[in-house]
C-alpha positions in Angstrom: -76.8 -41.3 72.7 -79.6 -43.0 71.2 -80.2 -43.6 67.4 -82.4 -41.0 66.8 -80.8 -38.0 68.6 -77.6 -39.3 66.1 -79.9 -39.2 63.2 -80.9 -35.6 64.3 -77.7 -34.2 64.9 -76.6 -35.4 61.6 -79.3 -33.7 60.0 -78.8 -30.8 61.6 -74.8 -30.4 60.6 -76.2 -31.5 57.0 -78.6 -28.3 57.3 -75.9 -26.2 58.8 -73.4 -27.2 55.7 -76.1 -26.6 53.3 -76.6 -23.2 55.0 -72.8 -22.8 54.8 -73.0 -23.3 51.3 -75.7 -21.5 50.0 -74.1 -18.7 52.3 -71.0 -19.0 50.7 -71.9 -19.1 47.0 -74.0 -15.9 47.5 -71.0 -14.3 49.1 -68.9 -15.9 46.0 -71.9 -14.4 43.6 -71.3 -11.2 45.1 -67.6 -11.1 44.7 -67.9 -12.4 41.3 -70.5 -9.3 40.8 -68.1 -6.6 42.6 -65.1 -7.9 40.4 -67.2 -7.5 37.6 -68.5 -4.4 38.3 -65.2 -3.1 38.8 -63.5 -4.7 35.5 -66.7 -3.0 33.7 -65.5 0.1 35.3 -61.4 0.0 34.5 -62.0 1.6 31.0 -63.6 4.1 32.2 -61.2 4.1 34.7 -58.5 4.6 31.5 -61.0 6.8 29.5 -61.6 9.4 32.3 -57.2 10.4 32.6 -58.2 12.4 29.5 -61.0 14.4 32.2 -58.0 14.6 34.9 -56.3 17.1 31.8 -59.9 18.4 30.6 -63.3 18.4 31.7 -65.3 16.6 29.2 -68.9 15.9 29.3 -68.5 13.2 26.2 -65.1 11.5 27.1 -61.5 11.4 26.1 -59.8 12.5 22.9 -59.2 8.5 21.9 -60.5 5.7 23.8 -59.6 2.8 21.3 -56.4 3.8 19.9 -58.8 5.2 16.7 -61.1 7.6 18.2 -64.8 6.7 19.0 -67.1 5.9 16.4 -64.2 5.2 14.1 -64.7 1.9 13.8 -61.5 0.2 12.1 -60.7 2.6 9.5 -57.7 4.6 11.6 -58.1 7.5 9.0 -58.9 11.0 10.6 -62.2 12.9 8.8 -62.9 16.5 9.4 -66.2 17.1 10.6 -67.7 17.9 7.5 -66.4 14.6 6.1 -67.7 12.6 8.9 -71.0 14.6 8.7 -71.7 15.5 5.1 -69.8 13.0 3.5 -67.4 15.1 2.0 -63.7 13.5 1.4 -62.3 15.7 -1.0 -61.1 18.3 2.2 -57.4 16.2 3.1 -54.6 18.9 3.7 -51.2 17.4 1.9 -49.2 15.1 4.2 -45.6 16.2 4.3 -43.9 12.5 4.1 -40.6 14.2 4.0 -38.5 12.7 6.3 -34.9 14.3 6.3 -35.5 16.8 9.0 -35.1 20.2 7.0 -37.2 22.3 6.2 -37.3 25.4 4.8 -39.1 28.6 6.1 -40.9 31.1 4.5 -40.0 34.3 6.0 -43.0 36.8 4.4 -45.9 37.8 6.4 -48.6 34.9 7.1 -52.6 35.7 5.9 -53.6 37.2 9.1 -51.3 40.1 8.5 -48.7 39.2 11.3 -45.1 39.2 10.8 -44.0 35.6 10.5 -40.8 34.3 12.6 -37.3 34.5 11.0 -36.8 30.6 10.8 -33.2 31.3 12.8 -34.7 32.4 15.5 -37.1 31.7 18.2 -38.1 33.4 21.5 -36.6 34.4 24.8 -37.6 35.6 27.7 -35.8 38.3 29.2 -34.7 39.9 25.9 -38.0 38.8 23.6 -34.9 38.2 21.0 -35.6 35.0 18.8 -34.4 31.8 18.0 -35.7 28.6 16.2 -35.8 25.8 19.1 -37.5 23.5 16.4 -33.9 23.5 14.5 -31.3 23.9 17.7 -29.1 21.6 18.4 -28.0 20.2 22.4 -24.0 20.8 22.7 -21.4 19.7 24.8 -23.6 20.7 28.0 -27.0 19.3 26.9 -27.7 16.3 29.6 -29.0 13.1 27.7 -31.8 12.0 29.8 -32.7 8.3 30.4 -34.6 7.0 33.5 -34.9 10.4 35.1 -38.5 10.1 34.2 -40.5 7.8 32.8 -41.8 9.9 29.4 -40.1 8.4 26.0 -39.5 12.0 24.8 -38.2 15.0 26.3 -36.7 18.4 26.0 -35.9 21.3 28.0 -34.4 24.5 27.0 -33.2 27.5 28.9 -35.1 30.3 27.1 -32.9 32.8 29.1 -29.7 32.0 26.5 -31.9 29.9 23.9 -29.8 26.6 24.9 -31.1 23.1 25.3 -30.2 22.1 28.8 -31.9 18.1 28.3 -33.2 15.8 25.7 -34.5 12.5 25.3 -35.6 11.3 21.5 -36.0 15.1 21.2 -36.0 15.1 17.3 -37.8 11.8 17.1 -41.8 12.1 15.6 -44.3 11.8 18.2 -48.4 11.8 18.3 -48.3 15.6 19.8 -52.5 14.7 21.1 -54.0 17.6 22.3 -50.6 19.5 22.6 -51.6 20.5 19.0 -54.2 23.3 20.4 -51.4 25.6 21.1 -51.3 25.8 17.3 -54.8 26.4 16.9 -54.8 28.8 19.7 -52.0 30.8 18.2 -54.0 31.1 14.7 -57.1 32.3 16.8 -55.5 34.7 18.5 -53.6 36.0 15.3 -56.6 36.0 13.0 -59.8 37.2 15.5 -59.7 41.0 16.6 -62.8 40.8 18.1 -62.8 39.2 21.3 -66.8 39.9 21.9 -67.9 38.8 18.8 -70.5 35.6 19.5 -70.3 32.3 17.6 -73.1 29.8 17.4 -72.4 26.4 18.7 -73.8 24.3 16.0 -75.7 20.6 15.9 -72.6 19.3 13.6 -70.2 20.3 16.3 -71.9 18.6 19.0 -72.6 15.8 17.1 -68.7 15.8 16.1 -67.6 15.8 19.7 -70.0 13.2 20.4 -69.3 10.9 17.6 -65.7 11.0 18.3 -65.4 11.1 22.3 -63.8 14.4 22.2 -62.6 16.5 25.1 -65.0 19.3 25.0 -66.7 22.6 26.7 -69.5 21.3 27.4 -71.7 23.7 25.3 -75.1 23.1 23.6 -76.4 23.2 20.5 -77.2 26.6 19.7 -75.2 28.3 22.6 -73.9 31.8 21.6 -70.5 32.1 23.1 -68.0 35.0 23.0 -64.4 34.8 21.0 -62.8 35.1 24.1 -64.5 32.4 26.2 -64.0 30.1 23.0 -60.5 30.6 23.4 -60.3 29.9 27.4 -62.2 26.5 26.0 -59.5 25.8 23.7 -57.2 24.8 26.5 -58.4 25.0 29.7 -61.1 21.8 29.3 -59.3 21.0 26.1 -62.7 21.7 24.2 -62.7 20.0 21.0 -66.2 22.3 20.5 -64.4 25.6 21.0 -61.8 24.7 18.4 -64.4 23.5 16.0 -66.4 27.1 16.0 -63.1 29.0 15.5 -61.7 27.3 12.7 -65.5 27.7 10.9 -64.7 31.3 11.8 -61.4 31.6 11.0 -61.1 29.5 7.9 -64.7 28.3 6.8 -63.8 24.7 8.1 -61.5 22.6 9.7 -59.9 21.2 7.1 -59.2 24.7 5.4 -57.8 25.5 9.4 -55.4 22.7 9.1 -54.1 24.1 5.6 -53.0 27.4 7.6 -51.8 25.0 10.3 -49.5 23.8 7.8 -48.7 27.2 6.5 -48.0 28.3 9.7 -45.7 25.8 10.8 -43.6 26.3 7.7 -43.1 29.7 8.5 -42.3 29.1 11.9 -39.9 27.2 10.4 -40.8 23.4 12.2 -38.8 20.3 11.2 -40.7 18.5 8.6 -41.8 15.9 10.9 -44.3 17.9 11.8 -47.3 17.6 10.2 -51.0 18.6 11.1 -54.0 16.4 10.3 -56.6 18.3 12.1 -57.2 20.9 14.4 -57.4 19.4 18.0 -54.9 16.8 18.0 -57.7 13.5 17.6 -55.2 10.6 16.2 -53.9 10.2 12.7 -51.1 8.4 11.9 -49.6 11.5 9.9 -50.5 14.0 12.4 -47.1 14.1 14.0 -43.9 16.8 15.4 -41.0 16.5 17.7 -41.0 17.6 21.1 -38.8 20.3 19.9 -41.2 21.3 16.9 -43.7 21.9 20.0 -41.1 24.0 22.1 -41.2 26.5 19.2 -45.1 26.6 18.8 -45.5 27.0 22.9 -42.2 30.0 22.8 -44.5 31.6 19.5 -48.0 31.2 21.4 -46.2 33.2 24.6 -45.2 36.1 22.6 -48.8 36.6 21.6 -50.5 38.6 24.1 -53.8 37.1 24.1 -52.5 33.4 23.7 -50.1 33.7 26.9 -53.2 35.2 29.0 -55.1 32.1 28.3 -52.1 29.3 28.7 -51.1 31.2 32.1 -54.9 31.1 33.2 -55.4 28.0 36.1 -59.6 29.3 36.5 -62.1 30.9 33.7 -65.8 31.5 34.2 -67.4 32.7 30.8 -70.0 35.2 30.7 -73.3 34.0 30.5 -74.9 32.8 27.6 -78.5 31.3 26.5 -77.8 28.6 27.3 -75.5 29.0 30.6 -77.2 31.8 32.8 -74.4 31.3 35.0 -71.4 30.9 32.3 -69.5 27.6 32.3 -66.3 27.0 34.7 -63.0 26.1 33.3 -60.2 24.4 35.0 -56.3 23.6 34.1 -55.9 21.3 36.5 -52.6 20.7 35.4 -51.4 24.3 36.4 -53.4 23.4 39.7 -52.0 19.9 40.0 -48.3 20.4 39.2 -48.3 22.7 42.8 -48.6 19.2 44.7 -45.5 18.4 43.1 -41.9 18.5 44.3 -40.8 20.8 41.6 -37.5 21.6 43.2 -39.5 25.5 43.8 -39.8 26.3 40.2 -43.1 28.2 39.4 -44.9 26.8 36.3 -46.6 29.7 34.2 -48.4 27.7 31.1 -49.4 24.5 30.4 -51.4 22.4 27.8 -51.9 18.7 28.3 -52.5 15.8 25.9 -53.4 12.5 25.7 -55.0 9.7 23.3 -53.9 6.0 23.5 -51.1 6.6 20.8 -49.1 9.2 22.9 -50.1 8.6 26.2 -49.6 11.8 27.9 -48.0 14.6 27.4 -47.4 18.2 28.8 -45.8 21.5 27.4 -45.3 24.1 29.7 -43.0 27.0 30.8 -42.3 27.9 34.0 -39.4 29.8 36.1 -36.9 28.1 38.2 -35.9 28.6 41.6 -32.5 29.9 40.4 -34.2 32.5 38.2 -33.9 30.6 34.8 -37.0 30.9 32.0 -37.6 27.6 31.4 -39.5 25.8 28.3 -40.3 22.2 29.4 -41.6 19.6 26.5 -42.6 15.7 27.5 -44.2 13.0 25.8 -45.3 9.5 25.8 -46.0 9.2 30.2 -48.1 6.0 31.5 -49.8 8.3 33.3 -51.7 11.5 34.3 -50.3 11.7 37.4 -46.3 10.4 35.8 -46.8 13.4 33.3 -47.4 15.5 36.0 -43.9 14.0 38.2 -41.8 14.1 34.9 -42.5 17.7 34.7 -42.1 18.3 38.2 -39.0 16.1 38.0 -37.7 18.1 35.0 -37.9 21.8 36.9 -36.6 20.4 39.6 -33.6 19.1 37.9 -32.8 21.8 35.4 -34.1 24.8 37.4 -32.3 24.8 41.0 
């Protein structure tokens, strides 16, 4: 081989390497952009579990462990605080921490009988019994890694017994759990399921400002009492909520001082303690698992609260803004059916999660072997764990 035809080749395997090269760092470029693009995507990856429990057009209830637009200051303000400036509206925090607490047995302010604090509801016989203050006995199963949720508790509503536990009378962040609350109020306090309220610029602004799960509505929508309530828990609509409690109590913060009330008279553990109306994070705004069982039994005695927490698909009437109404979906009640639930049929559900409590689920549901079941977890790393704790649960307790 002569010289030049060396020469030539070399230049040509020089070209091919530089080829090779260029080719190579555009392919590295491009992985470097993929993996970016995808590490750009994980929060919203994160953010969007909250959508998996309710459709929200704005985000999750909490997507930095203090709520969007927050900032650093972890301290919860009602909407006309964040929006008017107005901090004199903070309910009383209950710092008591010894686990009584005493009820008030008198009629509440909308006129409906309050709960004996002994007792608390069951199913066959509608008799009641507080499950906020029962105690597990010599049959109550301590649960451990079972599931993965750090708190638990099941009760047999059937013969008002607590048939598992796990930190059941610990404090936990009860998320958007707390709209059973608010959804028991509304039911109590608004006879008039036609009646429309306006969805207002504050509201929207509200939900936006925070990341709230939410309806979907728009600003000056006129939306019927009864759709409002389907909002409440079906997409977990932090909008709905806010248009009841002006309705109901003038504002949230006035809401939240009947949430309060209300839980007294139920006769909750005082642990629990209600900062807001649709369970956004506050480091006060705290119950037990247990303190939730008794809301969830009190919410199914009410006629119009048990419709909606048994409902899996709404479609409101149509509005002005909404010729065709808005679609609602718990896709819990739709998701849970995937499970292995051991045939148990779950009835009601309401989900919650911000980045304090992870996720959590109450819901009651009927076991294969014919028992009324009241199921409470919290704290799951996971939409779809929530969802297998549950399952998990019913299939244990109700076969």
């Amino acid at each position: 081989m002569k010289f030049r035809d060396i020469e030539l080749n070399q230049t040509k395997e020089s070209e091919k390497r530089k080829l090779g090269f260029a080719f190579n760092r555009k392919f590295y470029r491009a992985g470097l952009a993929v993996l970016l693009s995808l590490s750009l995507c994980l929060p919203f990856s994160a953010i969007a579990e909250e959508r998996v429990y309710g459709i929200s057009d704005y985000g999750p209830v909490s997507v930095n462990g203090n709520g969007v637009g927050r900032g650093n200051d972890p301290t919860y303000q009602y909407i006309e605080d964040l929006l008017y400036g107005n901090r004199a509206n903070t309910p009383t925090v209950n710092n008591d921490t010894t686990g009584n607490s005493s009820a008030n047995p008198q009629a509440n302010s909308s006129g409906t009988p309050s709960v004996n604090p002994g007792t608390a509801v069951t199913a066959k016989t509608g008799s009641l019994q507080n499950l906020a203050q029962l105690s597990g006995n010599s049959s109550t199963r301590t649960l451990s890694s079972e599931i993965d949720a750090n708190y638990a508790v099941v009760y047999d509503l059937d013969n008002g017994s607590i048939l598992a536990e796990k930190n059941a009378s610990q404090a936990m962040y009860p998320a958007s759990m707390t709209k059973v609350m608010s959804l028991l109020i509304f039911a109590e306090s608004l006879p008039d399921m036609n009646k429309k309220l306006t969805i207002t610029q504050d509201i929207v602004s509200f939900v936006q400002a925070r990341g709230a799960s939410n309806c979907g509505f728009i600003v000056g929508e006129e939306v019927s009492v009864k759709d409002l309530l389907y909002g409440v828990i079906l997409p977990s609509g932090a909008d709905a909520v806010l248009a009841l409690c002006k309705e109901v109590s003038g504002s949230e913060a006035a809401f939240v001082e009947r949430m309060n009330k209300r839980a007294r008279e139920m006769g909750l553990s005082s642990r629990c303690n209600f900062q807001n109306a649709t369970g956004l994070f506050h480091s006060t705004h705290r119950m037990t698992v247990k303190d939730m069982a008794q809301i969830m039994a009190l919410a199914m005695q009410n006629p119009r609260a048990r419709e909606v927490l048994m409902t899996e698909n709404y479609q409101t009437a149509p509005t002005n803004k909404h010729a065709e109404g808005v679609k609602f979906t718990n896709l819990f009640l739709q998701r849970i059916k995937t499970q292995d639930s051991g045939g148990a049929t779950v009835q009601m559900a309401k989900t919650g999660y911000v980045s304090q409590s992870k996720f959590c689920v109450v819901t009651a549901g009927k076991g294969r072997n014919g028992k009324n079941l009241l199921v409470v977890s919290g704290q799951s790393s996971s939409t779809w764990q929530a969802i297998k704790d549950q399952a998990t649960l019913y299939k244990l307790f109700g076969a």
